[in-house]
C-alpha positions in Angstrom: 0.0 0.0 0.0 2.9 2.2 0.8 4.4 1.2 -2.4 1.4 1.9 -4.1 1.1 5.4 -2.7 4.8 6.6 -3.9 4.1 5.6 -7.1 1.2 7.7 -7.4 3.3 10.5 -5.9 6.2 10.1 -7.9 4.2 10.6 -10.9 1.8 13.1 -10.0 5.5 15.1 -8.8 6.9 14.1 -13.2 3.4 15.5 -14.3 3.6 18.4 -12.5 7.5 19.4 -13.4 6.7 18.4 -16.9 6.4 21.7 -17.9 9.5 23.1 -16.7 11.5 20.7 -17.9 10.0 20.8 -21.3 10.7 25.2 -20.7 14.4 23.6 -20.3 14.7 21.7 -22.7 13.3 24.5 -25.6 16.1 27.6 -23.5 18.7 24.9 -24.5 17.1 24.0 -27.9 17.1 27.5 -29.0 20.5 28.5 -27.3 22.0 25.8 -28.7 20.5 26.3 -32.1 20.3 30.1 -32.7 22.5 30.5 -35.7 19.5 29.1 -37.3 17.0 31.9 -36.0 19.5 34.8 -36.3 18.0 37.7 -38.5 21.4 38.3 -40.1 20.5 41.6 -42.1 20.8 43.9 -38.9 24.0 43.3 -36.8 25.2 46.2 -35.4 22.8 47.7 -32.2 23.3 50.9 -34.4 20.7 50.7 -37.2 18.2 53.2 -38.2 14.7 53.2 -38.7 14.8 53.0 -42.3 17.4 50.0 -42.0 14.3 48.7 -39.5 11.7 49.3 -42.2 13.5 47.3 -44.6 14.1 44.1 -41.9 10.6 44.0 -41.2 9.2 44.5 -44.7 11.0 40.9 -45.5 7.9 39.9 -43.6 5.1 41.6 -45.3 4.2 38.3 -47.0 3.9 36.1 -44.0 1.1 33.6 -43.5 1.3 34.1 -39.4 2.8 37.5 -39.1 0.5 40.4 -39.4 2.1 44.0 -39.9 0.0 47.0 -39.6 0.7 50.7 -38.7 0.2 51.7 -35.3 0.8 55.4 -35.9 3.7 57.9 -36.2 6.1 59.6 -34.3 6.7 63.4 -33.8 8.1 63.6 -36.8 6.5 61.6 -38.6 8.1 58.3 -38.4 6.1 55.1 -38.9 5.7 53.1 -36.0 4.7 49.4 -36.7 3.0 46.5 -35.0 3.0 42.9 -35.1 0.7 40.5 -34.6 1.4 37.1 -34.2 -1.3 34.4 -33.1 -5.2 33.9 -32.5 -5.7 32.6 -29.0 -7.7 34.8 -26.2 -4.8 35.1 -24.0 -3.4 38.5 -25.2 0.6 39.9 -24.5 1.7 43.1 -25.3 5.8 43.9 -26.1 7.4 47.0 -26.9 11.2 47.7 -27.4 13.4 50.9 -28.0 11.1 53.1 -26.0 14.7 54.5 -25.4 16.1 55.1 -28.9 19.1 53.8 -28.2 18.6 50.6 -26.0 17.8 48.3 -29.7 19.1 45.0 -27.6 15.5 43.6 -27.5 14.6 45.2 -31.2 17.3 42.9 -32.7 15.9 39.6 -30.8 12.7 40.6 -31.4 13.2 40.3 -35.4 15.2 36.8 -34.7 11.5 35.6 -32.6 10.1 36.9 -36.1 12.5 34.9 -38.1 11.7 32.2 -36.1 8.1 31.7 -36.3 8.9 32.2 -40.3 11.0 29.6 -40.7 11.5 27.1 -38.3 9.9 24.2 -39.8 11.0 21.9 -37.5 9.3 24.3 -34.1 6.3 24.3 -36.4 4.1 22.1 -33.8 5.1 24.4 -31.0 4.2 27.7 -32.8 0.8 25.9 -33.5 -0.1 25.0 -30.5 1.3 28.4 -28.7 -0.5 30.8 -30.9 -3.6 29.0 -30.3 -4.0 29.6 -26.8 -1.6 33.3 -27.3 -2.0 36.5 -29.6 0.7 38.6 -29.5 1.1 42.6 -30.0 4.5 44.0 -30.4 5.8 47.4 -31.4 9.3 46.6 -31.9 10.5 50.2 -32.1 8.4 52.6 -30.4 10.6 55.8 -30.2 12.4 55.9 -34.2 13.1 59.8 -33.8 15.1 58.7 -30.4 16.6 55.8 -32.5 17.7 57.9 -36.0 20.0 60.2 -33.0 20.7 57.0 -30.9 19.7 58.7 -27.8 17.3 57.9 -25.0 14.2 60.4 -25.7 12.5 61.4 -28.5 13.1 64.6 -31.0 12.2 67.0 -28.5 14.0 65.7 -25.8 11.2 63.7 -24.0 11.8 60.5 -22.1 8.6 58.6 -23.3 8.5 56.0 -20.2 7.2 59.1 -18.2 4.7 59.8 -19.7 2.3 57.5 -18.9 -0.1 59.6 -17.0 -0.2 63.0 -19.2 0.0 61.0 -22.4 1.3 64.3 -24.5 3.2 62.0 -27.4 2.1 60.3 -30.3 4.7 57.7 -29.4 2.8 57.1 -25.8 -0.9 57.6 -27.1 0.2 54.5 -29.2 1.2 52.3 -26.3 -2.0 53.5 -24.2 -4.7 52.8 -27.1 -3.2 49.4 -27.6 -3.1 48.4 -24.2 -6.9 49.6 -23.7 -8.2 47.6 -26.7 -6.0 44.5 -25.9 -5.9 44.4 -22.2 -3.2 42.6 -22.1 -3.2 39.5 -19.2 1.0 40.2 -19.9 3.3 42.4 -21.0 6.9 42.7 -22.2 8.6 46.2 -21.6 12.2 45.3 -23.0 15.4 47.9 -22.2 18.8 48.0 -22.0 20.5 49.4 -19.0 24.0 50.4 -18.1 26.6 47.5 -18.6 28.3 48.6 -15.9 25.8 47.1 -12.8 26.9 44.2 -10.9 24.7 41.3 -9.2 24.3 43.0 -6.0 28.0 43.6 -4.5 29.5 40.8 -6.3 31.8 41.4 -9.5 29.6 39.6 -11.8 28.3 42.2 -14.1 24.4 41.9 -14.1 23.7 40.7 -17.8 20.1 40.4 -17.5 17.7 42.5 -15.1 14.1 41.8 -14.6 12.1 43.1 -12.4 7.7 43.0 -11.7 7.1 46.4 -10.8 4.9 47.4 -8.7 1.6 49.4 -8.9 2.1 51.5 -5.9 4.5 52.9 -3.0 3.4 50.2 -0.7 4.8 47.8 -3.4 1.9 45.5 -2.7 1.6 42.1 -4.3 -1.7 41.1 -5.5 -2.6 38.6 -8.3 -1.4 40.2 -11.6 2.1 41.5 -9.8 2.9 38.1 -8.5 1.9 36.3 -11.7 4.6 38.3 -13.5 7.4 37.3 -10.4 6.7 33.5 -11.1 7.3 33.9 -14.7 10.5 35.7 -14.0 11.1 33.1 -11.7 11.2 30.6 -14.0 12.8 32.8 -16.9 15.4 32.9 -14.2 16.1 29.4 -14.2 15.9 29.4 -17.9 18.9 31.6 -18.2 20.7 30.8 -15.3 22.7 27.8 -16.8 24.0 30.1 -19.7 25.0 33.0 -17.6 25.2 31.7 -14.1 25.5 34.1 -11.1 24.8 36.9 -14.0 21.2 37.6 -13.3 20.2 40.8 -11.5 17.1 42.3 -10.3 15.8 45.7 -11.0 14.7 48.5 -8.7 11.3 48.0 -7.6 10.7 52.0 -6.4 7.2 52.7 -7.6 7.1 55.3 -10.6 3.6 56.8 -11.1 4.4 58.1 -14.4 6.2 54.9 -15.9 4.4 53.0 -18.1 5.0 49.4 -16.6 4.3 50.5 -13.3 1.1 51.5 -14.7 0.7 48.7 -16.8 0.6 46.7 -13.7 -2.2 48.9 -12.1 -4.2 48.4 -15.4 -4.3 45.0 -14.4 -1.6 43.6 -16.7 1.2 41.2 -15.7 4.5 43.1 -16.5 7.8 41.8 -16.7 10.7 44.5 -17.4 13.9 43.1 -19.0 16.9 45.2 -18.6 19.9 43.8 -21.0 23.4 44.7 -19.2 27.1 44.1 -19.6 29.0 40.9 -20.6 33.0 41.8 -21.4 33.8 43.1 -24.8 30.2 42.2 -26.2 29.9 46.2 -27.8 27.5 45.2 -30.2 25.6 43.2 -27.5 25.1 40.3 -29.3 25.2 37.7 -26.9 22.7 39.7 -24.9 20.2 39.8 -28.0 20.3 35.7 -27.9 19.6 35.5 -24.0 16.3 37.8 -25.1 15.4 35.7 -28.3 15.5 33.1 -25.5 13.6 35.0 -22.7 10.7 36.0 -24.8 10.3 32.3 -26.8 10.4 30.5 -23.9 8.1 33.2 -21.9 5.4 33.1 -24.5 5.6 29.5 -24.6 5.1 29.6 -20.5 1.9 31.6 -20.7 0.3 30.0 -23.5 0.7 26.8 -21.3 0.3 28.3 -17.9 3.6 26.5 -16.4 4.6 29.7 -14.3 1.5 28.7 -12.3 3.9 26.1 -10.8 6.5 28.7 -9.8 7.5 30.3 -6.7 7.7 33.6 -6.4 10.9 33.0 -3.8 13.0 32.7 -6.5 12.1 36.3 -7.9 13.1 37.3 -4.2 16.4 35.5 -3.9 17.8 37.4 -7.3 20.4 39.8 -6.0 19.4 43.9 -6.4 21.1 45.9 -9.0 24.8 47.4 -7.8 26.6 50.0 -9.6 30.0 48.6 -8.9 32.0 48.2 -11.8 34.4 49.8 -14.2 35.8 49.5 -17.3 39.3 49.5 -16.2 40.1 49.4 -12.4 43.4 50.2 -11.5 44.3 48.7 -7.7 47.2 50.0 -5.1 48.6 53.1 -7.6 51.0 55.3 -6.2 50.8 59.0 -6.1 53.3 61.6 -5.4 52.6 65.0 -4.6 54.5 67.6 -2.7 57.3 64.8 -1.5 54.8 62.5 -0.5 53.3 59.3 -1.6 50.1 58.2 -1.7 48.2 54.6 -2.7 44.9 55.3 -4.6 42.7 53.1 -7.3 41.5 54.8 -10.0 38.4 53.3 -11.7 38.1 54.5 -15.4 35.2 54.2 -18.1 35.8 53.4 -21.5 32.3 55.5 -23.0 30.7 55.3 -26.3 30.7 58.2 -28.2 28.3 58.5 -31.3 29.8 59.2 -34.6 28.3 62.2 -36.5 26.3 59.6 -38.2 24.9 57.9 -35.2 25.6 54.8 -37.0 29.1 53.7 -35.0 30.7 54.6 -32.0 34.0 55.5 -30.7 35.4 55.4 -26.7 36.1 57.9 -24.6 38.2 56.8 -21.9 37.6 58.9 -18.9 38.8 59.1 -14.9 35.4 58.2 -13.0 36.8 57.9 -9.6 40.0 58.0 -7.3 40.6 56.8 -3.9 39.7 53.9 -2.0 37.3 51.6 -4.6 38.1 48.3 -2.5 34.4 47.6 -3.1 34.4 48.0 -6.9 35.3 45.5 -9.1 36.4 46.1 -13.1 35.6 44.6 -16.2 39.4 44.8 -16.6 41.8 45.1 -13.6 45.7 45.5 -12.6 47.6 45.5 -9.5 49.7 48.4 -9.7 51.4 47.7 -6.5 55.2 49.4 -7.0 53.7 51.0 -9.9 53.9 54.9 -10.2 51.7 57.2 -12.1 53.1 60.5 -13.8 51.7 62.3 -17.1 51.2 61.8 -20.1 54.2 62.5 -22.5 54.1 64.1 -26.5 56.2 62.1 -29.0 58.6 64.7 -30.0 59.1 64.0 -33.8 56.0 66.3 -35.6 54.1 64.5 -38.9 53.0 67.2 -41.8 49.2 65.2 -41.1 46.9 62.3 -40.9 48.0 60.3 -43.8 51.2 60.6 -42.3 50.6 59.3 -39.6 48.8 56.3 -40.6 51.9 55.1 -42.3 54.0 54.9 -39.3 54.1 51.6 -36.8 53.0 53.4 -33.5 53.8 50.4 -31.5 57.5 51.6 -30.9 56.1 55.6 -30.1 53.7 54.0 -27.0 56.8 51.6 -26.1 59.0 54.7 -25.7 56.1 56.2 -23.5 54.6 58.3 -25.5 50.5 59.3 -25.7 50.1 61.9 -27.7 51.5 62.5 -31.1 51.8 66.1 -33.0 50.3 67.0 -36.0 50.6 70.1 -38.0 47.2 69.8 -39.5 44.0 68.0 -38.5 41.3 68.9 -40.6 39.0 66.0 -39.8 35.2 65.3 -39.6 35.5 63.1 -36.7 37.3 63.7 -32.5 38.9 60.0 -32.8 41.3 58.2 -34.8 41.5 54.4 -34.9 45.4 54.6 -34.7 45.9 53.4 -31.4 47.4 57.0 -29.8 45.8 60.3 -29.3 46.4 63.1 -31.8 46.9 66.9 -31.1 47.3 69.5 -33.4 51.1 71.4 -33.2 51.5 73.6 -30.7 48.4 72.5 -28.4 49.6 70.2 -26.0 49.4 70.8 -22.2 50.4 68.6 -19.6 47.1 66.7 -18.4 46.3 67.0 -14.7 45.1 63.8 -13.2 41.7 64.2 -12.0 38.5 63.3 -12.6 36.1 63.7 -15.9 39.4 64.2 -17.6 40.2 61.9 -20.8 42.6 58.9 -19.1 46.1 59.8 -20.6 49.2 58.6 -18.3 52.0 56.4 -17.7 53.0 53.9 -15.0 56.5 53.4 -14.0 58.5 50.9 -11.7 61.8 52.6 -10.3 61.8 55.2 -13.2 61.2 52.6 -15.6 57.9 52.7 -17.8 55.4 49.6 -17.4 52.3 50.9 -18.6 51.2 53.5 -21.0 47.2 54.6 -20.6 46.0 55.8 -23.9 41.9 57.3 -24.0 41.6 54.8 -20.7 42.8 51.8 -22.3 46.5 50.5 -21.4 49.1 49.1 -23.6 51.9 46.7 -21.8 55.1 48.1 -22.8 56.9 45.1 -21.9 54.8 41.9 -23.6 53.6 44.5 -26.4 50.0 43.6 -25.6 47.8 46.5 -27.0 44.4 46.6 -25.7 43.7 50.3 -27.2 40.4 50.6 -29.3 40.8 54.0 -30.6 43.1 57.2 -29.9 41.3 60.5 -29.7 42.3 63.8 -31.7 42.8 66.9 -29.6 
């Protein structure tokens, strides 16, 4: 009889985790597999809404996905939406409400390319959009994303708008979510990639958060319905980027849109794509949101994130801002006969071309002191190691071209920053030789402090070690260059 009774409870305990394995088995499907679902025609975060246009005209002809216009921006850009599926549970998603957070835009057209073309996921996209219709605007703000900036053309950050609803672009979002009441919704961001999983060093590469619907930060039905799913999107990621998982601030906002979402009566889940080293273009970030979203559509349309506990959403470590670029530990200062030991954490920030299309770094000094509780995407024990300025190569060049055909490795070697040139008529304030340029006559000695560009040199008994060029350092004696770009002065 005992016998008898375990069996039944063993399988009623397979049943019941039958749906999260099966949620495990499609995160590793589609991680392992996502050459296959890659939209290849945008790579680069930096695309415009014309380049946009063009992706998601490829599926104008689609048998399951349904492009309309939702409406325009300020000025006058065309703002699309998707539709995808028939069944009565209805999710909402929007992306690039900040014009230049496009993480989720670029997954969103791989889910796209998915449902297109997967032939072999054909029985799950059958049986998901059955019980699921989906509405996504997959670029809500395209005057913010033509500039790459946060806010709109006139300087508007449209996720506060929620209440006064004075933009096209949120009048969009607000009709749509009255006359789809969405049970969920996806509001999909990127945030700095400088955060850390509470006060570890792991960079926090995904953020969610369930926000809540008032100051109390009450949980009632809807608000912990979106914490289970996150729960289990959690564990979905968590084998691909363990320890990497953050959580987002949960201060109520009454004029954000997924706060409000949430009172509407809506299930929200906010992703927030972070940091993973040397990942500029964020690529890997844009698969871990190809899989978030599949495998979260796939959970509501069969209701596994019933099953859930919320505790998980409550164990993922807060958001930190702890990190650096370059974090430079035990430095030693002199000043006025004395010595002192200092770190100095520096960020490498992207700079827009005048395009808007690329990006250059500008490596700047964010802090100096004690940062024994910082960590750095990069980091070296300078112990023994002196700072003093930058130097100026003393050999002039006539200009540019000039300059390009010299090897520059032997300049930094010799300790050198900065090289002169007599003219520098260029369109652009960097230079992908790796050294900074200045135009003859112009160079001053550069005080170390902080919001100044990261120019200096690190020496062991007189003896250079280290040369710091736009906040990236070159090893003088392996040779190993890790400079990205010099800037021109």
């Amino acid at each position: 009889m005992i016998n008898l009774f375990l069996m039944y409870i063993t399988i009623f305990i397979l049943i019941a985790q039958g749906g999260i394995l099966a949620q495990n088995d499609l995160s590793q499907k589609l991680y392992d597999n996502y050459s296959k679902f890659k939209f290849e025609s945008i790579e680069n975060k930096r695309f415009s809404h014309s380049d946009f246009m063009n992706a998601i005209n490829l599926f104008e002809n689609s048998k399951l996905i349904d492009i309309s216009t939702a409406g325009y921006s300020v000025e006058g850009r065309e703002i699309k939406l998707i539709k995808i599926g028939s069944g009565k549970t209805n999710i909402m998603a929007w992306s690039q409400m900040h014009g230049d957070e496009s993480t989720a835009t670029m997954a969103l057209l791989d889910f796209f390319n998915f449902v297109e073309n997967e032939n072999e996921s054909t029985p799950l996209i059958k049986d998901m959009f059955k019980k699921i219709t989906l509405y996504i605007i997959p670029m809500l703000n395209p005057d913010g994303t033509e500039r790459f900036r946060r806010r709109n053309e006139i300087d508007i950050d449209l996720n506060r708008d929620a209440l006064r609803l004075q933009f096209p672009e949120s009048k969009i979002l607000k009709k749509l979510q009255e006359e789809t009441n969405p049970k969920f919704s996806f509001n999909l961001h990127d945030q700095s990639t400088r955060y850390t999983v509470g006060n570890s060093y792991k960079v926090a590469t995904i953020s969610f958060l369930a926000p809540a619907f008032n100051y109390e930060k009450d949980i009632n039905e809807v608000r912990e319905n979106a914490m289970k799913l996150i729960s289990q999107l959690t564990k979905n990621l968590e084998k691909f980027i363990p320890g990497h998982i953050a959580k987002y601030s949960d201060e109520f906002e009454p004029r954000a849109f997924g706060d409000n979402f949430v009172k509407w009566g809506s299930s929200l889940i906010l992703i927030e794509s972070g940091g993973w080293k040397n990942n500029y273009e964020k690529s890997f970030l844009r698969k871990l949101n190809f899989i978030a979203l599949l495998s979260g559509f796939e959970s509501i349309a069969k209701e596994t994130y019933k099953k859930e506990s919320i505790e998980v959403y409550n164990n993922i470590p807060e958001n930190q801002k702890r990190l650096f670029d370059l974090l430079l530990r035990n430095v030693t200062i002199e000043k006025n006969n004395q010595k002192f030991i200092v770190d100095i954490g520096i960020n490498q920030n992207e700079v827009s071309t005048s395009d808007k299309r690329d990006f250059f770094f500008s490596g700047e000094i964010d802090d100096i002191g004690d940062l024994s509780t910082f960590f750095g995407f990069d980091e070296l024990d300078c112990n023994g190691l002196t700072i003093d300025t930058a130097l100026v190569y003393p050999k002039k060049y006539n200009n540019f071209s000039a300059v390009k055909d010299i090897d520059i490795f032997p300049i930094l070697s010799a300790g050198y920053s900065f090289v002169e040139v007599d003219s520098l008529n260029l369109s652009e304030s960097y230079s992908e030789i790796p050294i900074n340029l200045i135009a003859s006559g112009k160079f001053k000695k550069q005080k170390l402090s902080i919001g100044k560009n990261a120019n200096f040199r690190l020496l062991k008994d007189g003896e250079i070690k280290f040369i710091c060029v736009n906040g990236f350092l070159f090893d003088v004696n392996s040779g190993k260059n890790n400079i990205q770009n010099g800037l021109i002065y």
